[in-house]
C-alpha positions in Angstrom: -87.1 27.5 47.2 -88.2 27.8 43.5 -90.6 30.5 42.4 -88.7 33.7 44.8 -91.7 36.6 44.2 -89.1 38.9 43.0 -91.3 40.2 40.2 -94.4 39.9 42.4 -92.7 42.0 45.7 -94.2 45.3 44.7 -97.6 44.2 44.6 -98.0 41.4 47.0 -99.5 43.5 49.3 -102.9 43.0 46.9 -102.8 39.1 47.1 -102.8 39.1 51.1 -106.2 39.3 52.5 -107.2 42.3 54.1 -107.6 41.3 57.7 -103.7 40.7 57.9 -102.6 43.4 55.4 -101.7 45.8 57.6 -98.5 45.1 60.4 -100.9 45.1 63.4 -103.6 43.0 62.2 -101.3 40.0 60.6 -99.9 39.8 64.2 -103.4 40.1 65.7 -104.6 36.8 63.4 -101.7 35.0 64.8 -101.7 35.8 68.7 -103.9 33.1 69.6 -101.3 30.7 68.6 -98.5 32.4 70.2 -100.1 32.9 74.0 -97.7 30.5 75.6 -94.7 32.5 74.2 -93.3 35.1 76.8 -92.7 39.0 76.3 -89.6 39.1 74.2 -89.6 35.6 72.9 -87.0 34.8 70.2 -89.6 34.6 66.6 -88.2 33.1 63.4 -90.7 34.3 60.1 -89.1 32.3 57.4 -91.3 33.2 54.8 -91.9 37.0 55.8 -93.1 38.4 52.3 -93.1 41.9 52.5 -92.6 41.6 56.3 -96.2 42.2 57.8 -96.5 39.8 60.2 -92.7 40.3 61.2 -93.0 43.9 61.7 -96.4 43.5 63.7 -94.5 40.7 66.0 -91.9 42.7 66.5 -94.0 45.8 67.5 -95.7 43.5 69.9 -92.6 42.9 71.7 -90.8 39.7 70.7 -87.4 39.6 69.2 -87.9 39.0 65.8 -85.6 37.5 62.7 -87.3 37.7 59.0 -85.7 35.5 56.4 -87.1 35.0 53.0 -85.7 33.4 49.8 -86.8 36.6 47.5 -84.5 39.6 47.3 -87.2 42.0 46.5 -89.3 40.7 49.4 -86.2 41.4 51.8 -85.8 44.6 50.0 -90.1 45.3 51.1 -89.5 43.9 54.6 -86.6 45.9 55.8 -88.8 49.4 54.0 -91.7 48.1 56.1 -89.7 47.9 59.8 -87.8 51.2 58.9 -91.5 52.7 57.9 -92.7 51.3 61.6 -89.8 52.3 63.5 -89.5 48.0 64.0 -85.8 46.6 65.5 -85.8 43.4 63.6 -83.1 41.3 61.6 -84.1 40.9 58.3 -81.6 38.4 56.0 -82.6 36.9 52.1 -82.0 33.0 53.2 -83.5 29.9 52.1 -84.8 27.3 54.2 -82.0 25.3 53.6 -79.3 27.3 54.5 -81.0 28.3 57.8 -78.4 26.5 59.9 -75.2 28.2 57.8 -76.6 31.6 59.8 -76.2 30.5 63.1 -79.1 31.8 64.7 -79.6 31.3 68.4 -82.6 28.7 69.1 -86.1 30.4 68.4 -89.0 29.8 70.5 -91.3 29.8 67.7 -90.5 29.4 63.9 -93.4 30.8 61.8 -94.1 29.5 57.9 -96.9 31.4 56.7 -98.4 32.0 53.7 -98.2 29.1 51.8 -95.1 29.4 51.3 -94.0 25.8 52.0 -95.3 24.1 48.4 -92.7 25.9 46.8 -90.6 23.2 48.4 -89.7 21.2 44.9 -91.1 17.6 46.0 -91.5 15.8 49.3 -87.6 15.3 50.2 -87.8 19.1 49.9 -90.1 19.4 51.6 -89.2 17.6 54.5 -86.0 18.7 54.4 -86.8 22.4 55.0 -89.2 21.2 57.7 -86.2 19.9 59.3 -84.1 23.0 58.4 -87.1 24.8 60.8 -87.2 22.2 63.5 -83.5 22.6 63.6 -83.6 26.7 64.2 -85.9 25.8 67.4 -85.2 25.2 70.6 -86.2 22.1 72.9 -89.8 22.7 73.1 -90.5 25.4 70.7 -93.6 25.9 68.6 -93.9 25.9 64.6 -96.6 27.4 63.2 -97.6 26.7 59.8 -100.3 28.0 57.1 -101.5 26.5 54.0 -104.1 26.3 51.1 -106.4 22.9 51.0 -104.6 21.1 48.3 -107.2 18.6 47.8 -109.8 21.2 47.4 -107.5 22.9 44.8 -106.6 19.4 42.7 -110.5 19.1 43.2 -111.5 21.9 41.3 -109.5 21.1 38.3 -107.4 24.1 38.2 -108.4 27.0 35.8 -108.7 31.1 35.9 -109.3 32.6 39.0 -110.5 36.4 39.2 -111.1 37.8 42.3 -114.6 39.2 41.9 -113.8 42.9 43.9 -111.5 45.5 43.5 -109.2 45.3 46.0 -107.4 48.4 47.5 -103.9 48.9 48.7 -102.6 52.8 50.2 -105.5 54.1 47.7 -104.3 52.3 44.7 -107.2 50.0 43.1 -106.4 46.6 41.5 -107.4 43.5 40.2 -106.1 40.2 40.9 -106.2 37.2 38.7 -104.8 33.5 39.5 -104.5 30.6 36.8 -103.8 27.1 38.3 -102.1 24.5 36.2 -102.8 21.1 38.2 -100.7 18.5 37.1 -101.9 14.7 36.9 -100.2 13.4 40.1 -99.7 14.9 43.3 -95.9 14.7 43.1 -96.0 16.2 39.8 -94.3 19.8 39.6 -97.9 21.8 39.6 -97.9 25.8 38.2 -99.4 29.0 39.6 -99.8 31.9 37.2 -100.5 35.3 39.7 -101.0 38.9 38.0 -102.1 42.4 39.9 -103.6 44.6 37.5 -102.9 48.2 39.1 -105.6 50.9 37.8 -104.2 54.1 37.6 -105.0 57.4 36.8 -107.5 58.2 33.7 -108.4 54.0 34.0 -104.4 52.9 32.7 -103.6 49.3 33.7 -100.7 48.0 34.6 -100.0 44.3 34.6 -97.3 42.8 37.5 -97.2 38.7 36.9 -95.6 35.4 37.7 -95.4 31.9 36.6 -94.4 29.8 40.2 -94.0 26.0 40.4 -95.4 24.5 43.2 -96.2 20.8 44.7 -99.1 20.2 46.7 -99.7 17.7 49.8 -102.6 16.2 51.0 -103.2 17.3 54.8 -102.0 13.9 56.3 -99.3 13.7 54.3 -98.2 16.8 56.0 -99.1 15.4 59.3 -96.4 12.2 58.4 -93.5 15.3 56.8 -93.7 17.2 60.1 -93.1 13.8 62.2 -90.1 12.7 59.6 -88.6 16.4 60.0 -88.7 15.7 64.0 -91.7 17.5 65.0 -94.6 16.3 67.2 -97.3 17.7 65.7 -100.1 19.5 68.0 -103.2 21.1 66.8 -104.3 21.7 63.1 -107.1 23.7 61.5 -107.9 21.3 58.7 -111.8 20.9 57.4 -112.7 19.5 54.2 -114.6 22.8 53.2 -112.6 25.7 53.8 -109.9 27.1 51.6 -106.4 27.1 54.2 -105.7 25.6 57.3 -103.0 25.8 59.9 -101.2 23.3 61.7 -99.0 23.7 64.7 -95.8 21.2 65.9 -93.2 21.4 68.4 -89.7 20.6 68.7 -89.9 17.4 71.7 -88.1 18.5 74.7 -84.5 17.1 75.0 -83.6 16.7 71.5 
């Protein structure tokens, strides 16, 4: 997966919004989705970031694995669960080389984030959707969170500056975004991010990154899920808002 974080790990706490910034409430925004899994249910976060939601799952009781394809967000993770007292495995893997771990079948397989545009292209993309389907068991439930791509390409692209301060363990910062949308949707797309910390006596500093990304209309993710093996099931799509999430399950007996 292109564009790995690694220079945004130490402040990606201040991109994340604040209802799932802490441990507990990332796993709180997700439990609705997860009912139907039992007390100690296998979990599979392949795009942890810094390892809230992970650490929260794992807190709640189920048996939790962490992989993501940035060093410095494995490095965050692993801080996190040690910070929380968490038992979880934590492992820097892509999507594609989720098989070459030999994981035990997971009874749910979490992509949050927006993670999955990273995925350079649609036969990327489908082929890390398969990579997930693969890691599940007959039956087991994919949950999956993404920005609305056609409001995005809508707007033109352009800066972004969130209009509060936002604050993370007492330290103040502002966040900007710049989106470079290309001409056509299977066109490698660009995402400039930067965190400007305020310190002490009103010093700035500036943590940034440049990450490539290709967008997806909602049904096209609908057909990427069914190609990877998936049934799709429920999906919060609406023309208006912002992200959406979309659930799928591995079919029983395959």
């Amino acid at each position: 997966m292109p564009g790995d974080y690694d220079s945004l790990a130490e402040v990606y706490d201040w991109i994340v919004p604040e209802a799932v910034a802490t441990p507990d409430g990332s796993a709180a925004a997700l439990a609705p989705y997860l009912d139907d899994l039992a007390p100690g249910a296998r979990v599979l976060d392949c795009a942890a970031g810094t390892g809230t939601l992970a650490v929260g799952l794992a807190r709640s009781g189920f048996e939790v694995v962490a992989t993501d394809a940035s060093a410095g967000m494995v490095e965050r993770t692993r801080a996190l669960a040690a910070r929380h007292g968490a038992d979880l495995d934590v492992r820097e893997c892509r999507w594609e080389d989720l098989p070459a771990h030999g994981f035990a079948p997971f009874d749910a397989v979490l992509c949050v984030g927006n993670s999955l545009p990273h995925a350079p292209g649609r036969d990327a993309r489908r082929a890390a959707l398969g990579a997930m389907a693969a890691a599940l068991a007959p039956g087991g439930l994919l949950v999956l969170t993404t920005r609305n791509w056609e409001l995005v390409r809508g707007s033109g692209g352009g800066l972004q500056v969130f209009d509060h301060v936002v604050v993370r363990d007492g330290r103040p910062g502002v966040v900007m975004y710049s989106w470079w949308v290309a001409d056509d949707w299977d066109d490698r797309h660009e995402f400039d991010v930067a965190v400007a910390l305020i310190g002490d006596g009103g010093a700035v500093t500036t943590h940034g990154e440049r990450l490539p990304f290709w967008p997806f209309r909602h049904e096209a993710l609908g057909e990427d899920l069914v190609a990877a093996g998936l049934e799709p099931d429920s999906s919060t799509y609406d023309d208006a808002v912002d992200r959406y999430l979309v659930t799928a399950r591995r079919p029983r007996g395959t």
